[in-house]
N, C-alpha and C positions, 0 to 999 in steps of 0.2 A: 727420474727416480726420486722418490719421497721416502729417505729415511733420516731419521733423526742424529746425523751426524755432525760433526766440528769441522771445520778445514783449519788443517795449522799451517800457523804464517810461513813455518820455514818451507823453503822448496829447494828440490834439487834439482843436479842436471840426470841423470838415470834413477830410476827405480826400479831394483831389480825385485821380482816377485818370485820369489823361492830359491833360498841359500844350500840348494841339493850339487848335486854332480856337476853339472853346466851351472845351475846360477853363481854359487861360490866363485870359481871360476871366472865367469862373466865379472861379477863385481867387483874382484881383486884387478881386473885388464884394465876396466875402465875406469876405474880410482887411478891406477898408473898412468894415466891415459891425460890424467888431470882432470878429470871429470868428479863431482861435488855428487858420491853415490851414497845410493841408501840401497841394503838387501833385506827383504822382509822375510820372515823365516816363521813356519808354525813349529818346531821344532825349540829344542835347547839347543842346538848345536847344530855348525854347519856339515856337511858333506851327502844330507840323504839319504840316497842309497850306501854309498858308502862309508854312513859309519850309522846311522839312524837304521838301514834295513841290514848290516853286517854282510855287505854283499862284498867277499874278499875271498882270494885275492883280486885282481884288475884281471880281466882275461886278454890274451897277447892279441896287439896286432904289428905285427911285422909283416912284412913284405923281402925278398931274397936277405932276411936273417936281420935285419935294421927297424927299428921304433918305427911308427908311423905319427906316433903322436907324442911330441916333444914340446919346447916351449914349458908354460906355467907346468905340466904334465912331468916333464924330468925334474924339474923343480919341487914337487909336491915330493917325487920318491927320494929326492935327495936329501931332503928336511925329513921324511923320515928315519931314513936311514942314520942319519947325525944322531937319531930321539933311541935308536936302539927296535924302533916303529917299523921296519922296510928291511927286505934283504933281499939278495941274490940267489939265486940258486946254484949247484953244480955246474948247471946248464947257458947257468946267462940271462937266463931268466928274473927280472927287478918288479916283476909284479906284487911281489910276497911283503902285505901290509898288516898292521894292526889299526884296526878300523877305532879304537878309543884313541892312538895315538896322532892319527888323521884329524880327530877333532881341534886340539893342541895344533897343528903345522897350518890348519884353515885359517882360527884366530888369529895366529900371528901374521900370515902374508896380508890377510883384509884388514889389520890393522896398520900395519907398517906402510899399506898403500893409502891409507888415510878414509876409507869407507867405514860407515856406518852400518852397522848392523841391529835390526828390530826382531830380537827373540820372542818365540809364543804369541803371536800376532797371525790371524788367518785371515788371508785374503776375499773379501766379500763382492767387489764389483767394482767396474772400470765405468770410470763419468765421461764422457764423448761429450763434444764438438765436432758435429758432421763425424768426418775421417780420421779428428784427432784424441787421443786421450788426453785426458786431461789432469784428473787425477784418480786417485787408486783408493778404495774408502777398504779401511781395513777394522777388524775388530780384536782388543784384549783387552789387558785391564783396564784400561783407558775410554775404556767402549767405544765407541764407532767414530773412526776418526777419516778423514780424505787427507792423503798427501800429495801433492802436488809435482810434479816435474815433468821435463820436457819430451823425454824418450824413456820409454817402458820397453823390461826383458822381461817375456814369461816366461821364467824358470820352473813352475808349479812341476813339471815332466808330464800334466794332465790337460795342457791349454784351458785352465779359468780361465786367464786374464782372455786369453782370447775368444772364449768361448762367448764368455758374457759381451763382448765387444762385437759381437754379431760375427766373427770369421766361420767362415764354414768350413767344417772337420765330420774327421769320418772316426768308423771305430771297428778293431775286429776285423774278422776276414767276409767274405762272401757271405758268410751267416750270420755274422755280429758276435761271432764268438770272438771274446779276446785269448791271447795267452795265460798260460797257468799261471797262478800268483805263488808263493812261496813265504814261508815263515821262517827266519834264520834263528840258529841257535849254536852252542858250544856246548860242548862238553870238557869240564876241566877234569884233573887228577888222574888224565891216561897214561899209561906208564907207555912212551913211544918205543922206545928200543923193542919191548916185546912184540908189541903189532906190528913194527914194520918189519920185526921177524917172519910174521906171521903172514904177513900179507908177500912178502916176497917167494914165500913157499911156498903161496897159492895163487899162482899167476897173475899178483898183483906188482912187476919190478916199482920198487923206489929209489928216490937219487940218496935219501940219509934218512933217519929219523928226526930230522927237524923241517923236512920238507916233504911230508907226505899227502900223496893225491891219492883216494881208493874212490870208487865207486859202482852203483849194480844199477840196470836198465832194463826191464825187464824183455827177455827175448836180444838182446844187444850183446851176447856173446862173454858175460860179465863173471869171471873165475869165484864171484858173492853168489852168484845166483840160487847155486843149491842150499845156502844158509839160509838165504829169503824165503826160500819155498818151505823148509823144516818149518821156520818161525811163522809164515802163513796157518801151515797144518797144527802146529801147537797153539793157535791162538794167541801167537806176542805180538803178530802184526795184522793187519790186515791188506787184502790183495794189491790194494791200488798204495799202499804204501811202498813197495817195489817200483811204482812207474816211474823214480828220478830220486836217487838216493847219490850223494857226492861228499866229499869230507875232504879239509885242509888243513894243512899247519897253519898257526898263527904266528910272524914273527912281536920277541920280548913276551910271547906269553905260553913259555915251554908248559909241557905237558895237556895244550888243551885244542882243540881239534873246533874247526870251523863247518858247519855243514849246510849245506847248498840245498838243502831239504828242510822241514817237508812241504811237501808241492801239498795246496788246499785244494778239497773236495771239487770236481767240477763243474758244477752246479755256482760257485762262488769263484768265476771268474772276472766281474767289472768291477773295476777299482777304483769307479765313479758313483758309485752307489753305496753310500755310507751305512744302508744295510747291510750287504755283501761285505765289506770291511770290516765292519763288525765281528760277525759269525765267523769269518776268517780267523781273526786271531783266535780265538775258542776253538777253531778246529784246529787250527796250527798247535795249537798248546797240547790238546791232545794228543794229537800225531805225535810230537816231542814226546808224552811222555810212554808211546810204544818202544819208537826209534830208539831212546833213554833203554830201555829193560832190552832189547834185541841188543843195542853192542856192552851191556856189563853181560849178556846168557853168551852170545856167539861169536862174538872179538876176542882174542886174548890181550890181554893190556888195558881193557876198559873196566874188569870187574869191580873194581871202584871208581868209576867214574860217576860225578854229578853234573849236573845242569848248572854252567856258570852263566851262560849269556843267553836270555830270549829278545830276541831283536824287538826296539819298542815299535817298528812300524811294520808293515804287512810290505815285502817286497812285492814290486807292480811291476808287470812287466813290458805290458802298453796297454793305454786306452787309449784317447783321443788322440787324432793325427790332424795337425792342421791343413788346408789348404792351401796351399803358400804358391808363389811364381812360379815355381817351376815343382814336378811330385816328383822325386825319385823313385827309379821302377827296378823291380829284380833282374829286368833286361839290360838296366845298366851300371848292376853288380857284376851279372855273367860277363858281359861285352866290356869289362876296364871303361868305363864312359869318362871322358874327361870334359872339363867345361871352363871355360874365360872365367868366371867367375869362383874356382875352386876355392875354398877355403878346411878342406879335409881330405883329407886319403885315407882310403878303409881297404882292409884286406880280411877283416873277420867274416866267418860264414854266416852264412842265411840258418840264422837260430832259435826257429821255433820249435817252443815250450807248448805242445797242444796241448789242449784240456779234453781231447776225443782220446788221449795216449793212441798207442799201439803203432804199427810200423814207421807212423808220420810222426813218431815224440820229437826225432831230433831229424833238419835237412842233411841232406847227402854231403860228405864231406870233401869228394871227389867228383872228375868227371873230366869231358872235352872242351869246355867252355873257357876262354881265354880266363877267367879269372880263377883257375886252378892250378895256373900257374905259380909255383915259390917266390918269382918275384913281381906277382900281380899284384894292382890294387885298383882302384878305382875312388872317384872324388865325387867330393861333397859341394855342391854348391851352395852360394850365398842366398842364395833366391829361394830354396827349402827353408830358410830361417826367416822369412819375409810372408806375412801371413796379406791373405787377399782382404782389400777393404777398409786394411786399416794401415795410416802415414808413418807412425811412429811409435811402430812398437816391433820385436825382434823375439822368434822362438829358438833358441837352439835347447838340442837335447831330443829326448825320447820323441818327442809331439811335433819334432821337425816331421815338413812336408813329405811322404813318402809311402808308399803301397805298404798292406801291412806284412807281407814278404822283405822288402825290403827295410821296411820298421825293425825288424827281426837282426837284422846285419850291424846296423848302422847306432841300435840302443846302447851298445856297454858303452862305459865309465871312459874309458878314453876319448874316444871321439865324442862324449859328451861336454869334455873338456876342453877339446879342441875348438869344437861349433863355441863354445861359450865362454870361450878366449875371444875369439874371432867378433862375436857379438858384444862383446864389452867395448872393444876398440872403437867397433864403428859405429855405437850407440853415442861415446862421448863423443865423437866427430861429428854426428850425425845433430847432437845439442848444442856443441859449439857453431858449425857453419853450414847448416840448414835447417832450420825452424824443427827440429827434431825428424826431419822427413828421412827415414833410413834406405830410399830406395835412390837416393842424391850419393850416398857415398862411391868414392869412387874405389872400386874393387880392385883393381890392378896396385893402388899405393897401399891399397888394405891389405893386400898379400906382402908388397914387399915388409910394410909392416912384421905383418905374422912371420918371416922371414927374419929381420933384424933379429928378432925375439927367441927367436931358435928352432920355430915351427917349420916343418913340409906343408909345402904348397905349388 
């Protein structure tokens, strides 16, 4: 590669490349880890998806009623909770976050673990030696710089680093369609008591007005349905606005509603194609401003509501999957697959967001397959995080190795922080006492690790 870059003299032992869901994560493990990290982030701020795309709250995974993802993960909701950021619900339920206040608990644990962070810096290409990287040439105000270290985490949630490092990755399903992308936003100044009156009356139960969950699907049996259809016929929305409509509270920020919508046009589903991301937020924004006019006409409690939050990044939902050691398959989500090398337990369902909508928007929630069980789950190997061809480099998170069914399961926020716990630990191991070679660490002390730590494994 012939570009005009600098290499700076400092080097680390990790470079983690995207301070999102899993990278943050990863960086803050392996700074504790005693590892000398750097996280590169395009972003202002760390967490991602979870505070860059407002994807909130955390969706559950439990297994017979208990966390599956603990470790740095309780630690995050515990520090917000402290911030007034995090709550409980009725229920038991500690998903319930404020995604500005996530920004705040990220800073501090990556600092406090002694990691570096390089905000608004986007990652350009990985320098090779044969099978090794070697350094990472990144660009921002500094213009085109290489940094150096021994073991590299693609955090992107897109596999660059590994893309450009020649791994071979897949994308999409059988036809190259990825999943629907989404544009998150708020609504502030909803008066809750009234709506969740209102919603209680019309087959929507809630547990309070500080923790309300509504939503309409279209054809899904959704007590919203006949609003949507008036609002179609009047012109406030349009049809496919209906195909994934969802709404949260936000803890510390009463009166304003988090919504899981709108899902973009289907035609702009790769979120590797800086066109399609583009036009995305333009359509999202619009979308936002139906959705905006439908709940102040046909909510009660919204009539003055505004638009407080448009997410600054386009929620992605998968693109690129890498090839790694081993692929996880949706056969062994059904079938609880366990593996020697586990570093995750997942019990969340097979959660495809089609971009075709209609019967297949959302998978089956039931069935006979041992993992329908309440106290099923099924694990995650280390070997999905382990990309083919290349020595010392580690993917956890969305672009872990895995079918794109089973991509579907395995993406939210939790088990992205778990894979990238896991990956931070034996990244510094891996720069401490093996030439950075990530497939030398030994997985059985890496668990007990993740273990000491507070993790299931």
């Amino acid at each position: 590669m012939s570009l005009p870059y600098r290499t700076l003299e400092r080097r680390w032992d990790v470079i983690v490349a995207g301070g999102g869901t899993a990278g943050a994560v990863a960086g803050i493990a392996a700074a504790r880890t005693g590892a000398r990290v750097l996280v590169v982030e395009a972003q202002g701020s760390l967490g991602g998806t979870g505070t860059n795309a407002w994807v909130t709250p955390l969706m559950r995974n439990v297994s017979g009623g208990q966390n599956l993802n603990r470790g740095l993960t309780e630690e995050i909701k515990a520090r917000l909770r402290e911030r007034g950021d995090g709550a409980i619900d009725p229920g038991g339920n500690d998903n319930w976050f404020n995604p500005e206040g996530l920004k705040f608990v990220l800073d501090d644990l990556l600092h406090e673990a002694g990691a570096e962070v390089l905000f608004h810096t986007q990652v350009v290409a990985p320098l090779l030696d044969k099978e090794q990287i070697t350094s990472l040439v990144v660009h921002n105000k500094g213009g085109l710089q290489a940094l150096n270290a021994s073991v590299f985490i693609d955090a992107t949630g897109d596999a660059d680093i590994a893309a450009g490092a020649g791994v071979p990755c897949h994308g999409g399903d059988e036809q190259g369609l990825h999943q629907a992308m989404s544009l998150r936003f708020t609504l502030a100044g909803v008066d809750t008591a009234r709506l969740c009156a209102f919603l209680k009356a019309h087959g929507q139960p809630q547990a309070s007005a500080e923790f309300l969950h509504f939503w309409m699907v279209w054809d899904r049996n959704s007590s919203l349905e006949p609003l949507f259809r008036r609002a179609v016929e009047q012109g406030v929305l349009l049809e496919r606005d209906g195909d994934y409509f969802q709404a949260f509270s936000v803890p510390g920020r009463p009166g304003e509603l988090s919504f899981n919508c709108p899902r973009i046009r289907p035609d702009l589903h790769d979120g590797t194609d800086p066109w399609q991301l583009s036009e995305a937020q333009v359509d999202g924004r619009q979308a936002i401003t139906r959705l905006t006019a439908f709940c102040q006409v046909f909510l009660p409690g919204c009539e003055d509501a505004f638009v407080g939050v448009v997410a600054p990044m386009v929620g992605v939902r998968e693109t690129r999957r890498i090839q790694g050691d081993y692929t996880l398959s949706v056969t062994d989500i059904l079938d609880c697959a366990r593996f020697e090398d586990s570093i995750c337990r997942n019990h969340y369902p097979v959660d495809i967001h089609s971009v075709k909508g209609g019967a297949k928007l959302l998978h089956e929630r039931e069935g006979q397959a041992p993992y329908f069980a309440p106290d099923a789950w099924h694990e995650i190997p280390y070997r999905c995080i382990v990309p083919q061809g290349v020595q010392n480099l580690l993917v956890p998170g969305r672009a872990a190795s895995s079918t794109f069914e089973a991509q579907s399961s395995i993406r939210v926020q939790q088990n992205c922080h778990s894979m990238g716990e896991a990956a931070g630990i034996a990244a510094a191991w891996a720069a401490y006492d093996h030439h950075g070679r990530v497939r030398d660490v030994n997985v059985r002390v890496l668990q007990d690790e993740i273990r000491r730590r507070g993790g299931v494994v």
